[in-house]
FIDREN-517014 format. One record per atom (N, C-alpha, C, O): residue in one letter; x, y, z. Coordinates in steps of 0.001 Angstrom, whole numbers, plus 524288, in hexadecimal, padded with zeros to 5 digits. Layout:
residues N
aXYZ ...
END
This chain:
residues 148
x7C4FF83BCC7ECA8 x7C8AF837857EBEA x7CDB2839967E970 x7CE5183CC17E5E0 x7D053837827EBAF x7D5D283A147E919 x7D898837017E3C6 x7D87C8324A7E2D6 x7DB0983B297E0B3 x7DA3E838447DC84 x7E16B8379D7DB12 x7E2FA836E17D695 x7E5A7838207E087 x7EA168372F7DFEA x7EAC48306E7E080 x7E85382DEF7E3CE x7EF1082DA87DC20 x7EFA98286F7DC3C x7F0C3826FB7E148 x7F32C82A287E3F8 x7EF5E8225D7E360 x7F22181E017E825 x7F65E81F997E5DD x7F7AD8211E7E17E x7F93081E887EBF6 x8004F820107ECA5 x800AC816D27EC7B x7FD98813C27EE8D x80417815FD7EA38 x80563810AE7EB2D x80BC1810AC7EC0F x80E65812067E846 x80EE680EF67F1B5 x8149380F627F151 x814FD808177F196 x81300804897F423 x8195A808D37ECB5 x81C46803797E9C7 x8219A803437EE7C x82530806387EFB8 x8202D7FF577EFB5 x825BF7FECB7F2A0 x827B87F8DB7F1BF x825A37F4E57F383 x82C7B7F9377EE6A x82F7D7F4D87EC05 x833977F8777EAA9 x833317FCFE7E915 x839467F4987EBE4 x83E587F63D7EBA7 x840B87F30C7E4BD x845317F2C57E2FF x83CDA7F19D7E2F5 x83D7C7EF1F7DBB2 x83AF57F2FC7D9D6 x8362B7F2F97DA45 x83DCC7F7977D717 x83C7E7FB5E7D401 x837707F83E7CF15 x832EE7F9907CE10 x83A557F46A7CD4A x836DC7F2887C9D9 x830F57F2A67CB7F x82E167F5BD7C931 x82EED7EF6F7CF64 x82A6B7EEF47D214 x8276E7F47E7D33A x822F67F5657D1B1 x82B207F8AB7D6AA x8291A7FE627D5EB x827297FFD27D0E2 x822B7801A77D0D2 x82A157FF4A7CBB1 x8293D803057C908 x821FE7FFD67C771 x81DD1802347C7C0 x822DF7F9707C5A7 x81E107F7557C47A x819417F89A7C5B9 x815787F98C7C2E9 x819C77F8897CAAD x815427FB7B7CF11 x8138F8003D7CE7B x80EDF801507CE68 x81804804457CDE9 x8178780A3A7CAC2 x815B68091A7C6E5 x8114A80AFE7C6C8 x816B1806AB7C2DF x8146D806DB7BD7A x80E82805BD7BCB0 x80B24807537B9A4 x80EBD801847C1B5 x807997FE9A7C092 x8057F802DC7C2F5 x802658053C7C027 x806638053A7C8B1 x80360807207CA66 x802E580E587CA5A x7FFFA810F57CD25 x80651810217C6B8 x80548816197C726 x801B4817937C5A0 x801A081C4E7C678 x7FC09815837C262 x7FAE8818227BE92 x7F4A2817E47C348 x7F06D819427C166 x7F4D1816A17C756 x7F229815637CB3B x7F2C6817E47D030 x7EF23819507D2FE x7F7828185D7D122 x7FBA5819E47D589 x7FE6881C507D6F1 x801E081B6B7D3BC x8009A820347DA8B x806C2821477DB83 x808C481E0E7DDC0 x8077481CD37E236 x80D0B81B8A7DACB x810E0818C57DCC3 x816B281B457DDE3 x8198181D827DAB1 x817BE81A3A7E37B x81BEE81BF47E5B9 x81F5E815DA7E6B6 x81D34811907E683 x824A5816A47E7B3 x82590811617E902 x82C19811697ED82 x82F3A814DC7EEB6 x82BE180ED07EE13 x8312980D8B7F222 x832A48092F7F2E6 x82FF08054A7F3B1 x8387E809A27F2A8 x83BE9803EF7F1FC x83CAD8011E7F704 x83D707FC617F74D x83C6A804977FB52 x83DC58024880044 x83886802B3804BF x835948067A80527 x838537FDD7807D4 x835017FE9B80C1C x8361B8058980F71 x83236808388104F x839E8806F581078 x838D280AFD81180 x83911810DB81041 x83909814E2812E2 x8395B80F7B80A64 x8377681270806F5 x833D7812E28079D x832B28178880816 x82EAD80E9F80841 x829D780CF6807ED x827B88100A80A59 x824DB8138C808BD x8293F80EC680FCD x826248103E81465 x82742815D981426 x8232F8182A8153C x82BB4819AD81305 x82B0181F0D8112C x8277B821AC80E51 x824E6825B180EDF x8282B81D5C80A13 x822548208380454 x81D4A81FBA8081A x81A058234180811 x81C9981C0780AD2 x8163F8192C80C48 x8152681C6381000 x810A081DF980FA0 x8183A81EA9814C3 x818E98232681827 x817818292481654 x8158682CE28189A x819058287981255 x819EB830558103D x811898315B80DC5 x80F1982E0780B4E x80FFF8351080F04 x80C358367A80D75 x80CAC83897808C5 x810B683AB780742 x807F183817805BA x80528834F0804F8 x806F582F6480630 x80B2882DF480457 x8038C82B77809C5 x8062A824C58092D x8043A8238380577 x800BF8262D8037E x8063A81E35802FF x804B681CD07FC3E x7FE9C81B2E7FF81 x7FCBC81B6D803EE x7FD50819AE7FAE8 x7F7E4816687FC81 x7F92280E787FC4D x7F62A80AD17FD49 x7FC9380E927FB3F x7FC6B808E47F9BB x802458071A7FAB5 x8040D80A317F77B x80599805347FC1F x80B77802FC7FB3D x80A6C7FA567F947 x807D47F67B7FA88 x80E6C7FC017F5DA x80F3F7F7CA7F305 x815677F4D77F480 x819047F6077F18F x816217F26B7F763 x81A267F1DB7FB7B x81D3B7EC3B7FA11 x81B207E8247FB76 x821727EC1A7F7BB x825A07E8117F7D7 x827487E6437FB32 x828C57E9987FE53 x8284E7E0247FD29 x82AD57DE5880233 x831107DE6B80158 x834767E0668041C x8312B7DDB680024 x837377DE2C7FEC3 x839BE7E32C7FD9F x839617E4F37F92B x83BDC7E53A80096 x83E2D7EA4280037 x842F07EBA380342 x842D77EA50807E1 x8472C7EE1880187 x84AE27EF2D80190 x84EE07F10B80708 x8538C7F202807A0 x849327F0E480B27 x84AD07F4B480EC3 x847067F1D6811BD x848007ED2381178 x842D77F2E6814A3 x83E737F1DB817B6 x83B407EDE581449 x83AA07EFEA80FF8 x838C87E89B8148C x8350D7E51E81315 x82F8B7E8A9812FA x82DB27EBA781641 x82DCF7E71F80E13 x826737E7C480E4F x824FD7E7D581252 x822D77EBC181418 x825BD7E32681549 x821437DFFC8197A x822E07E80281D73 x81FBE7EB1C81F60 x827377E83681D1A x8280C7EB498213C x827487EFDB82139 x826C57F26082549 x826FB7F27281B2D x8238E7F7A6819DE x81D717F77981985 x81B057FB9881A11 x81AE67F2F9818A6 x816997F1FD8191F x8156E7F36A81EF8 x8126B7F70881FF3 x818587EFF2823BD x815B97F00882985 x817A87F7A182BAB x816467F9C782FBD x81AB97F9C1827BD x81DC87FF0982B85 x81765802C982743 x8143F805C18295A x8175F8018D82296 x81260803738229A x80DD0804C382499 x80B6E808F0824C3 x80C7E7FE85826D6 x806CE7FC64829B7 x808FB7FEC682DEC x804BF800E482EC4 x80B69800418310B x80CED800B6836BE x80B708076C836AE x808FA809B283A20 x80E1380A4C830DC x80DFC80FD383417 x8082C812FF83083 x80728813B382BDE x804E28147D8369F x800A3815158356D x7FFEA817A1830DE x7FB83816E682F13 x8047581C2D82CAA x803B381EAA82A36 x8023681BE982445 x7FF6D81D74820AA x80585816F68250D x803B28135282027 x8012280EBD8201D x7FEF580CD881C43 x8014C80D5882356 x7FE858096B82636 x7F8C2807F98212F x7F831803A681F27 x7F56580C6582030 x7F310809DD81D17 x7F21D808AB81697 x7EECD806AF813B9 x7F75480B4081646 x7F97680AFC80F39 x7F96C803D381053 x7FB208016C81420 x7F6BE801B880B4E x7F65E7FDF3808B5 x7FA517FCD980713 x7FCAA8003D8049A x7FD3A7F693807E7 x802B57F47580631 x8015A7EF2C80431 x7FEBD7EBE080685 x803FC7EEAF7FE73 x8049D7E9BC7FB72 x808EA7E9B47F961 x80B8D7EC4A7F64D x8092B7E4787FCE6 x810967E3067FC00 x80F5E7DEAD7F597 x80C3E7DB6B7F3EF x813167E0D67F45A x8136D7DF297ED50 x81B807DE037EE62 x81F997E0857EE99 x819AB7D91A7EEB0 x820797D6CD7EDCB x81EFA7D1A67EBD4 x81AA57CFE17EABA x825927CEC17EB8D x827F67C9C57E9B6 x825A47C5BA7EE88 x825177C11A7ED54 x824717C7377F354 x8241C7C2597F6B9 x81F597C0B07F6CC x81BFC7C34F7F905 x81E717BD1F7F4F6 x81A217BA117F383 x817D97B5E87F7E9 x813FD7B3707F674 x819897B4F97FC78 x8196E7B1B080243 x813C77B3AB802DF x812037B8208027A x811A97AF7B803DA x80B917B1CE80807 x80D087B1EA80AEF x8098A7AFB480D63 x8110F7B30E80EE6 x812E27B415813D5 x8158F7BAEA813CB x815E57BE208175B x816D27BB2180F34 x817EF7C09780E6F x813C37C2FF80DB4 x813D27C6E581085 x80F8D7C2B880B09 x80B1D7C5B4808D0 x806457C59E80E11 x802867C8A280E09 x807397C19F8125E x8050B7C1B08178E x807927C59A81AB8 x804967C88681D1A x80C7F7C65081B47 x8100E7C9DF81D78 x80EC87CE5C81C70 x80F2C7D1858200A x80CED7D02781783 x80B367D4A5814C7 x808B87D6E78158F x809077DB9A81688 x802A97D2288153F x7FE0A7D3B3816A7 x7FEA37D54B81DE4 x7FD8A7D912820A8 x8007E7D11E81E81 x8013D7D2118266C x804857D95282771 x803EC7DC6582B18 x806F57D9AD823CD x80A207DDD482530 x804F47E43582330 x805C47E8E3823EE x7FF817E1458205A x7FDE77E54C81F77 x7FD8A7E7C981B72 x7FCBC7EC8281B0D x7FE587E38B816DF x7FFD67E516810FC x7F9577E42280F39 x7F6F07E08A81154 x7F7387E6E480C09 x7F1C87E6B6807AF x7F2C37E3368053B x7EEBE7E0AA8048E x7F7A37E0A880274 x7F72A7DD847FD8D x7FBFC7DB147FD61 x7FF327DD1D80052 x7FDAD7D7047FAA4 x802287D54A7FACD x8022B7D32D7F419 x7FEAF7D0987F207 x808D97D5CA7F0AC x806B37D4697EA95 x80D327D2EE7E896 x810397D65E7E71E x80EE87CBFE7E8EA x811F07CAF77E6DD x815807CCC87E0F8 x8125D7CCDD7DD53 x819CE7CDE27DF93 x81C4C7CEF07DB8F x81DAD7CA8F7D8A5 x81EBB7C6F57DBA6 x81E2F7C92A7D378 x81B357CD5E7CFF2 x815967CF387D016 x811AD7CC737D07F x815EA7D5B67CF92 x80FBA7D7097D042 x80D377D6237CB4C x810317D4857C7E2 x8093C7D6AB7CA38 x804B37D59C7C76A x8025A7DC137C860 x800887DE527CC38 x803557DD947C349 x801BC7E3CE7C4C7 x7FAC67E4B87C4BC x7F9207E8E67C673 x7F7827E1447C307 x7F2787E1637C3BF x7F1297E11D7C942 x7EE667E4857CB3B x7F3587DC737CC79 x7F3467DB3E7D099 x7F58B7E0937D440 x7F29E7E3B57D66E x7F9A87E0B97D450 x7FB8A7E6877D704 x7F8407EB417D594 x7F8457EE647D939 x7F5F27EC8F7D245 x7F2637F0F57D0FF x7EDB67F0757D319 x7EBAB7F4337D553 x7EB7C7EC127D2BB x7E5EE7EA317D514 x7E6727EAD77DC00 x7E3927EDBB7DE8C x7EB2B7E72A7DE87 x7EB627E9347E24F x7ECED7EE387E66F x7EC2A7EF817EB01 x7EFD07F0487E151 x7F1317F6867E487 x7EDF07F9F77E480 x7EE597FD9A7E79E x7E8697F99F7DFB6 x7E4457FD167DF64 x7E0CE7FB807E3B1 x7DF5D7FEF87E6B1 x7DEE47F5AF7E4A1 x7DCCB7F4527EA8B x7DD7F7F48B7EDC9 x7DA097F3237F0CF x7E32E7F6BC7F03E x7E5037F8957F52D x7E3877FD0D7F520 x7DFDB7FE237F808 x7E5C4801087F1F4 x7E4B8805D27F1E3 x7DFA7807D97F2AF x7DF7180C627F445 x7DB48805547F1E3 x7D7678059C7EFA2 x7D40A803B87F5CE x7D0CC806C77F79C x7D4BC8009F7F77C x7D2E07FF257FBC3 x7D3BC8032F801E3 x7D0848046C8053D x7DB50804BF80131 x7DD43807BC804FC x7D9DF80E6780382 x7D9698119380718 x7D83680F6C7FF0B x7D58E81372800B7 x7D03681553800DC x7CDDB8198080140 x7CEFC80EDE80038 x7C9B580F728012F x7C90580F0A8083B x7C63A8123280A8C x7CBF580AC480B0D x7CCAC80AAF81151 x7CEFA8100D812BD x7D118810098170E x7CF19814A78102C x7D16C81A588110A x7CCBE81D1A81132 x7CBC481F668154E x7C8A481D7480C78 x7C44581E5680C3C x7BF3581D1680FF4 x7BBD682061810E8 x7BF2B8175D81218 x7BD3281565814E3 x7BEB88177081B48 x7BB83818DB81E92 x7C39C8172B81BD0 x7C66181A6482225 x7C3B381EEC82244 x7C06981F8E825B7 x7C4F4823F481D6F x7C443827FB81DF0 x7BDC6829B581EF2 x7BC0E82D49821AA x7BA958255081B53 x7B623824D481D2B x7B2438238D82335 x7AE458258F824FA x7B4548210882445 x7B3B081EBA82B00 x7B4DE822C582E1D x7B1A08243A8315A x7BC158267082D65 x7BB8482A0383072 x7B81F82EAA82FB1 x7B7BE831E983337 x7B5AF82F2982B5F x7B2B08346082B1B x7AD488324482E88 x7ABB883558831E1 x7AA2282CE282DDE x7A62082CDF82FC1 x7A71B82B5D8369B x7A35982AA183983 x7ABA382B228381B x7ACC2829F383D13 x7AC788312B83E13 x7AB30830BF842B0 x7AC9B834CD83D92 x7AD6F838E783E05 x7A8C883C4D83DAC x7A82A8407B83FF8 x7A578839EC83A69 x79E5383C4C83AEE x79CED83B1983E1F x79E87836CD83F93 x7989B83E2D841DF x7957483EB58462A x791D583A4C84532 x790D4839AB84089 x79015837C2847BC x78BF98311C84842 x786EF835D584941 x7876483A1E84B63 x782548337D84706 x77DDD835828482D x77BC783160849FA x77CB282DB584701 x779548302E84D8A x77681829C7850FA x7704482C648525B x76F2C82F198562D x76D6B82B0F84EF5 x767F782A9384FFF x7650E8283C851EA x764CC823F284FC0 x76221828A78556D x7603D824EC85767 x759EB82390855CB x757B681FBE857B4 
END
């Protein structure tokens, strides 16, 4: 088991909100972060990919909804885990979210119990479905013995 932290990339263009997120979550985490959607999609692209993105709708350049779907679309990130953590509070936005492929959806102001609880259960789940893949392909790959 590897014993380097989850990568988590903060993407919000309110320094304030970055640094909060840094503060709650380093002592758990690497936190990387970026102000712009395609900033985003650069950090989330470059290898190592984070394990987790924490994704603002509102951004400066490209919308959430739209770094979320250029994510889900390119097979390379496609299965990094996304929870959009913003101001829009619409169940029509947080449907959009989920429709676009988001894990979680976590209105501002955060509740840092709440944001910690759910960023350790994403994380936590995405590498256990890593464990589980990697498992399936090894026994898809052993010889079947059929007795009769």
């Amino acid at each position: 088991m590897s014993t380097e932290k989850p990568r988590i990339l903060v993407v919000d263009d309110e320094p304030f909100y970055t640094e909060v997120l840094r503060n709650l979550l380093r002592d758990e985490y690497e936190v990387e972060s970026a102000a712009t959607g395609e900033e985003a999609l650069a950090k989330a692209s470059a290898v190592p990919h984070p394990d987790l993105v924490l994704l603002d709708i509102i951004l400066p350049d490209i919308d959430g909804y739209e770094v979320c779907h250029r994510l889900k679309q390119n097979p390379g990130t496609s299965e990094i885990p996304v929870i959009f953590l913003t101001v829009k509070s619409d169940v029509d936005d947080e449907i959009r979210g989920f429709n676009l492929g988001a894990v979680d959806y976590i209105t501002k102001p955060i509740s840092p119990p709440i944001v910690k609880a759910r960023v350790r259960t994403h994380i936590k789940l995405a590498q256990m479905l890593r464990q589980l893949e990697e498992l399936v392909a090894r026994l898809k790959e052993r010889p079947t013995s059929i007795s009769a």
